[in-house]
DOVEX-892065 format. One line per field, with one value per residue: residue in three letters; y, x, z of N, C-alpha, C, O in turn. Coordinates in Angstrom, 3 decimals, decimal comma, padded with zeros to 6 digits, m for minus. Each point is the difference from the previous one (the first is absolute). Layout:
BEGIN
res	c(ALA	...)
nyy	c(Y	...)
nxx	c(X	...)
nzz	c(Z	...)
cayy	c(Y	...)
caxx	c(X	...)
cazz	c(Z	...)
cyy	c(Y	...)
cxx	c(X	...)
czz	c(Z	...)
oyy	c(Y	...)
oxx	c(X	...)
ozz	c(Z	...)
***
This chain:
BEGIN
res	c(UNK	UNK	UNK	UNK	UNK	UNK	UNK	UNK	UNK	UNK	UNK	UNK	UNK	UNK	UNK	UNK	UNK	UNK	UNK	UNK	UNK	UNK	UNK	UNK	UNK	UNK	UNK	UNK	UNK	UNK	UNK	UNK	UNK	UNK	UNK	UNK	UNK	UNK	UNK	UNK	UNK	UNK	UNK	UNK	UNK	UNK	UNK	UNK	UNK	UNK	UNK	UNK	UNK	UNK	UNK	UNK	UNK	UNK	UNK	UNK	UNK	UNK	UNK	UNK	UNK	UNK)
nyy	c(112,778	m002,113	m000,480	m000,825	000,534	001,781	m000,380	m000,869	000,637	001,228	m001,314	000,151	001,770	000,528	m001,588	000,320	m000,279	m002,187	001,118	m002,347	000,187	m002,141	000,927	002,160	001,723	m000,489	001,664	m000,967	002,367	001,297	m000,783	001,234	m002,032	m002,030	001,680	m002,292	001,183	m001,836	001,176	002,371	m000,724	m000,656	000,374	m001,528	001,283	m002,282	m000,150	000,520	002,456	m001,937	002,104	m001,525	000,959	m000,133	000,563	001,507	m001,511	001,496	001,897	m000,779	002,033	m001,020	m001,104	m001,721	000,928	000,389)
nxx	c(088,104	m000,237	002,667	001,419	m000,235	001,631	002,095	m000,343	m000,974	001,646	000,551	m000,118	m000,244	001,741	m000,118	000,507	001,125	m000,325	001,841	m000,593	000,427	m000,487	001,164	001,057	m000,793	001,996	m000,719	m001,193	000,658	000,306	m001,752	001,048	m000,729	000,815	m000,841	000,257	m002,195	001,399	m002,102	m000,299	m001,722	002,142	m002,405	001,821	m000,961	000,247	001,491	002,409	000,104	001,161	000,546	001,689	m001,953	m001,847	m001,005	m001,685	000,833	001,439	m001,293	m001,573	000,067	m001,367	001,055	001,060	m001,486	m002,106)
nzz	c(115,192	m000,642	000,352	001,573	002,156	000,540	001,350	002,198	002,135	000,451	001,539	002,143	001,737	000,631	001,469	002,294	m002,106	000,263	m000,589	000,574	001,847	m001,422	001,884	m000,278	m000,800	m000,892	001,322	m001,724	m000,697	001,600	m001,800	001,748	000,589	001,015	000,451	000,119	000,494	000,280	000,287	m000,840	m001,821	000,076	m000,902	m000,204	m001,076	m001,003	m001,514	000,514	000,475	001,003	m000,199	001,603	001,144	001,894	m002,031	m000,537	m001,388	001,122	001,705	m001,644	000,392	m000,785	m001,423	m000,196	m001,301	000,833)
cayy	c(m000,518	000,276	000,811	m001,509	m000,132	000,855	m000,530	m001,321	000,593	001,209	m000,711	m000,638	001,052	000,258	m001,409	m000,598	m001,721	000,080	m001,290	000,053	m001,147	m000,643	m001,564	m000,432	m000,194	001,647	000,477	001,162	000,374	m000,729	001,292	000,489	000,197	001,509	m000,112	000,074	m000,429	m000,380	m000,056	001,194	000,116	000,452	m001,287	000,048	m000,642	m000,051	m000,988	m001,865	m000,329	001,243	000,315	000,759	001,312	m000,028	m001,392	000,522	001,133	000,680	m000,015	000,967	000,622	000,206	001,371	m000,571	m000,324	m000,939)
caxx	c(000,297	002,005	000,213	m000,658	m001,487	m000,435	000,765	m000,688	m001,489	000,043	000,700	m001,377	m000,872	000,481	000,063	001,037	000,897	000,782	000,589	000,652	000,182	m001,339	000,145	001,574	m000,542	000,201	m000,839	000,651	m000,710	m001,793	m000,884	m000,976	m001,563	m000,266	000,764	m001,423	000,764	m000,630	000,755	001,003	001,115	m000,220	000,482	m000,007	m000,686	001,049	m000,804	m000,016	000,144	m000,065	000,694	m000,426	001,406	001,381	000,881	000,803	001,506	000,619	m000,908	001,054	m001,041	m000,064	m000,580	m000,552	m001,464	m000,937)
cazz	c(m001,324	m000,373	m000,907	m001,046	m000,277	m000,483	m001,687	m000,338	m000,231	m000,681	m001,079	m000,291	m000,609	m001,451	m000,938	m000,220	000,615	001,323	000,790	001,429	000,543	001,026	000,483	m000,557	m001,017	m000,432	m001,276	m000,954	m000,771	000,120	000,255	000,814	m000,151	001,210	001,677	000,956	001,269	000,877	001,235	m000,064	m000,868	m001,481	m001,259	m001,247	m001,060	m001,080	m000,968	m000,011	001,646	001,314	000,544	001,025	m000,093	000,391	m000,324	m001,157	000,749	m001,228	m001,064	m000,696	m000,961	m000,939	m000,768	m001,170	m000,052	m000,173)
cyy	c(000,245	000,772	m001,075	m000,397	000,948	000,049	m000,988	000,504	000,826	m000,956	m001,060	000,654	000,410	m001,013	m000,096	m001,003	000,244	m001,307	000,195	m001,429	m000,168	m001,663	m000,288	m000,489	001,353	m000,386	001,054	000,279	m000,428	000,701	000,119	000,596	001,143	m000,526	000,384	m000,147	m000,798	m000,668	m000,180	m001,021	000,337	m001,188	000,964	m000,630	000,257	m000,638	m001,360	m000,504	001,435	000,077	000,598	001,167	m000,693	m001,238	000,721	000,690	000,303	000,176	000,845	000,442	000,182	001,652	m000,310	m000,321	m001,263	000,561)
cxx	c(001,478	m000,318	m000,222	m001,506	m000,541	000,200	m000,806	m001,095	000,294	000,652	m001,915	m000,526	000,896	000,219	001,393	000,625	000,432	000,870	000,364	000,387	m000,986	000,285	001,044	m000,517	m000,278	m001,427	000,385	m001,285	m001,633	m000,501	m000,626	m001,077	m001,129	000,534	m001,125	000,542	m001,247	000,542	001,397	001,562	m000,254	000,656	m000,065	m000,589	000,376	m001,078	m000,207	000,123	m000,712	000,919	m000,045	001,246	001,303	000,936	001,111	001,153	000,196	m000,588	000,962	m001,322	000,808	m000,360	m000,804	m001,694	m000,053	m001,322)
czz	c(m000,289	m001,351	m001,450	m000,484	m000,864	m001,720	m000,794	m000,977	m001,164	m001,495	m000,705	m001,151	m000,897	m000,809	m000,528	000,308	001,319	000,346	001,378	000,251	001,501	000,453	m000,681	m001,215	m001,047	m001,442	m000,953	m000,615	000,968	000,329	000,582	m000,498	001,500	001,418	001,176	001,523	000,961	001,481	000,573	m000,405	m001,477	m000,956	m001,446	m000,861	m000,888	m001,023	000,532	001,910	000,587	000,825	001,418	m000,376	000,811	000,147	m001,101	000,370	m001,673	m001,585	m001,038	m001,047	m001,840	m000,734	m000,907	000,283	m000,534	m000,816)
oyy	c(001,040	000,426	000,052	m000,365	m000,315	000,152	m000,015	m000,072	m000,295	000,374	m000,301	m000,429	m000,122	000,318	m000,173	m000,437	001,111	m001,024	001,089	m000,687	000,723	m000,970	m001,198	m001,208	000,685	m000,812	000,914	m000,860	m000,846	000,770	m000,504	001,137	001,077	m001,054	001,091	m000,516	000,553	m000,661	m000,940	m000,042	000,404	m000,543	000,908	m001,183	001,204	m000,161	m000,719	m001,161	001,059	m001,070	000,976	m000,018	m000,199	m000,595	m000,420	000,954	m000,518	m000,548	000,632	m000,946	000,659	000,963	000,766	m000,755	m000,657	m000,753)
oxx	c(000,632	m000,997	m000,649	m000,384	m000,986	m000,700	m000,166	m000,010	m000,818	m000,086	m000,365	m000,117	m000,689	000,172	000,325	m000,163	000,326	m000,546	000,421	m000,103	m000,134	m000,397	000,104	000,203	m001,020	m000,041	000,727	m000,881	m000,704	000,326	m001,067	m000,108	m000,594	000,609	m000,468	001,055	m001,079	000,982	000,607	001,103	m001,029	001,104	m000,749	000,278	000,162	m001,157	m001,000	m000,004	m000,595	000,224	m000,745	001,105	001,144	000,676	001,147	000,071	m000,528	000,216	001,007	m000,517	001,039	m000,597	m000,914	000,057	000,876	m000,946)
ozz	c(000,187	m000,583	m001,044	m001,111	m000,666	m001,001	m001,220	m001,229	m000,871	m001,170	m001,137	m001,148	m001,013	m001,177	m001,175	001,139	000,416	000,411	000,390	m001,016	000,988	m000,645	m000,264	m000,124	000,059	m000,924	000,389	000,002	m000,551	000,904	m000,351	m000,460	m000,038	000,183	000,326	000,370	000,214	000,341	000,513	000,545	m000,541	000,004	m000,360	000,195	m000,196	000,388	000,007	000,410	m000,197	000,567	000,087	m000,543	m000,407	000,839	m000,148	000,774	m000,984	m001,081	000,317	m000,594	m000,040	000,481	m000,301	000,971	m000,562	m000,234)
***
């Protein structure tokens, strides 16, 4: 597990904003809802997508809740 994945997950479970950029496409403010893994990858699940992890570059965690 990276160190990213970890940030990811821990950012899940405390309900915090997360922006990164996915396919050169910068997201702001989206709330990770949970982080599942199937066959040994990992998706994000948001309100409105789904996300593959390793598509996500430059996650940035928020302080701010949900």
């Amino acid at each position: 597990m990276t160190i990213e994945l970890r940030f990811l997950k821990k950012a899940t479970e405390d309900r915090n904003y997360i922006s990164f950029t996915y396919q050169n496409k910068k997201l702001q403010k989206i709330k990770p809802l949970k982080l599942l893994e199937k066959e040994n990858k990992y998706f994000l699940h948001t309100k409105d997508e789904v996300f593959e992890f390793d598509m996500i570059k430059k996650i940035h965690i928020h302080k701010e809740k949900f």
